[in-house]
DRENPA-3360 file (N, C-alpha, C; in nm, 2 decimals, always signed):
BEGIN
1 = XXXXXXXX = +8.55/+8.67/+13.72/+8.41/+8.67/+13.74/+8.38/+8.60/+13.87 ~ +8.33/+8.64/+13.98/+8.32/+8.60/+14.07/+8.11/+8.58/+14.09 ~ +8.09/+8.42/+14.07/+7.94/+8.42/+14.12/+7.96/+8.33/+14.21 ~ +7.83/+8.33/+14.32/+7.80/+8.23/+14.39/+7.70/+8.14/+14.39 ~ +7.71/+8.06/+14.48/+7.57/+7.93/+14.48/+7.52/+8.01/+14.57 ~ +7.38/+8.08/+14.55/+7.25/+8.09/+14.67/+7.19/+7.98/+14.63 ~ +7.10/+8.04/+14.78/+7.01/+7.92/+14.93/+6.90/+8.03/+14.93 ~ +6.77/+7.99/+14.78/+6.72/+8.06/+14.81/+6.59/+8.03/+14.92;
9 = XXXXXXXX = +6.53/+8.14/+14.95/+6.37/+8.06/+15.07/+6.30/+8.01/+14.94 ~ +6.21/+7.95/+15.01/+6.11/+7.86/+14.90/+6.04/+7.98/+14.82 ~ +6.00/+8.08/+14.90/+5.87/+8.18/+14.82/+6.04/+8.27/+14.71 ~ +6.10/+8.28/+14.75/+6.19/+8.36/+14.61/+6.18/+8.31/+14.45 ~ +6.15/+8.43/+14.42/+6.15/+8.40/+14.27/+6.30/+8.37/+14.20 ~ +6.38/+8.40/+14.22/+6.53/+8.34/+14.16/+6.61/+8.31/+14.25 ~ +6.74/+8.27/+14.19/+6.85/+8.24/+14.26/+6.85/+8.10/+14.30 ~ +6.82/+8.00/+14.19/+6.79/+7.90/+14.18/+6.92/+7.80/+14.10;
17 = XXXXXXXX = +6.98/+7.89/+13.98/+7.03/+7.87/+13.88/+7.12/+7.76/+13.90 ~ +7.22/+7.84/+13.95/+7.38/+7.77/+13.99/+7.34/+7.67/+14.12 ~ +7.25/+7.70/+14.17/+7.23/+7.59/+14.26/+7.21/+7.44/+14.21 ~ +7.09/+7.44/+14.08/+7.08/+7.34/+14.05/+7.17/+7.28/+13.96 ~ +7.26/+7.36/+13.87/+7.40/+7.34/+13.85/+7.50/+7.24/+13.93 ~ +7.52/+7.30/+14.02/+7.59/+7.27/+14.12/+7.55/+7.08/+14.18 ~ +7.40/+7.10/+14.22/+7.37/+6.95/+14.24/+7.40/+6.85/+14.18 ~ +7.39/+6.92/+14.04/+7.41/+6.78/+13.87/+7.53/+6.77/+13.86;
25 = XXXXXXXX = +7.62/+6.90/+13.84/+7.69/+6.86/+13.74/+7.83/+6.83/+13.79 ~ +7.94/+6.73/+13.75/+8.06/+6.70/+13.84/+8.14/+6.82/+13.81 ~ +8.14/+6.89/+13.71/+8.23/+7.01/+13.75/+8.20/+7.16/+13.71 ~ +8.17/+7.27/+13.71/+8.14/+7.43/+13.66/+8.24/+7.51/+13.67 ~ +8.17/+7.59/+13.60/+8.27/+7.72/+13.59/+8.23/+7.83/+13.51 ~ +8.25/+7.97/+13.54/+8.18/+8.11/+13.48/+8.29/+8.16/+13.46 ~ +8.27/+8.25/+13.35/+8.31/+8.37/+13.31/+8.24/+8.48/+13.29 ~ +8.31/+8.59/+13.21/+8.23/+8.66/+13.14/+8.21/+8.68/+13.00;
33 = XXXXXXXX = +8.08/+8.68/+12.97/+8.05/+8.69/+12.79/+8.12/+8.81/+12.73 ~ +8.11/+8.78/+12.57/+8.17/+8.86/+12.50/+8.07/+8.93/+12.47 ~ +7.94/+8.92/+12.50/+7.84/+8.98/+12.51/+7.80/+9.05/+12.63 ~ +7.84/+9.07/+12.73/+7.83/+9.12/+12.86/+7.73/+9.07/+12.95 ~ +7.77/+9.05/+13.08/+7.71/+8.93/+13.16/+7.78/+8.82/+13.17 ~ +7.73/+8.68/+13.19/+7.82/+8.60/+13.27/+7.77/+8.49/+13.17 ~ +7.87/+8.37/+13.17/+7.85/+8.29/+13.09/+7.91/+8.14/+13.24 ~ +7.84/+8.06/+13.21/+7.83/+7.92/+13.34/+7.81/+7.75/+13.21;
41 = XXXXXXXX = +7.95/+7.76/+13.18/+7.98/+7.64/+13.18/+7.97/+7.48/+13.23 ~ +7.96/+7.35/+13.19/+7.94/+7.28/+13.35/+7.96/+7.15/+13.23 ~ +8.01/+7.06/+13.35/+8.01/+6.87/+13.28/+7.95/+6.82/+13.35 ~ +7.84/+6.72/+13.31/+7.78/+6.62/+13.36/+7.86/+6.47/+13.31 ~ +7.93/+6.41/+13.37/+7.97/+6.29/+13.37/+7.84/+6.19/+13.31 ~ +7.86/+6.09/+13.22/+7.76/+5.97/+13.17/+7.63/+6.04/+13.17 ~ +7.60/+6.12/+13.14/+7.46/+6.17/+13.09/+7.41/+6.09/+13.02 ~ +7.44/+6.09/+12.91/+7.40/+6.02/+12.78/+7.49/+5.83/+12.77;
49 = XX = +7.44/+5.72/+12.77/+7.47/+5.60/+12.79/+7.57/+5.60/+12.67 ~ +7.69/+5.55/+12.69/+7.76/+5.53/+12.57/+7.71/+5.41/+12.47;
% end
């Protein structure tokens, strides 16, 4: 499954998704569902305070 990070302009309505993904999280990754379409996995390191 090949997705990318878009750079959307301010007035776009999508293409936001993986972007903000990308900022947070230390690591991602997509496939495809078993449902059809894409599925975007991701870790956020210390989220939650141990």
């Amino acid at each position: 499954m090949n997705v990318r990070v878009r750079h959307p302009e301010a007035n776009d309505a999508h293409g936001r998704g993986l972007l903000l993904v990308d900022s947070i999280a230390d690591s991602w990754r997509s496939g495809p569902s078993r449902h059809g379409g894409t599925v975007v996995s991701f870790v956020v390191a210390d989220a939650w305070p141990a």
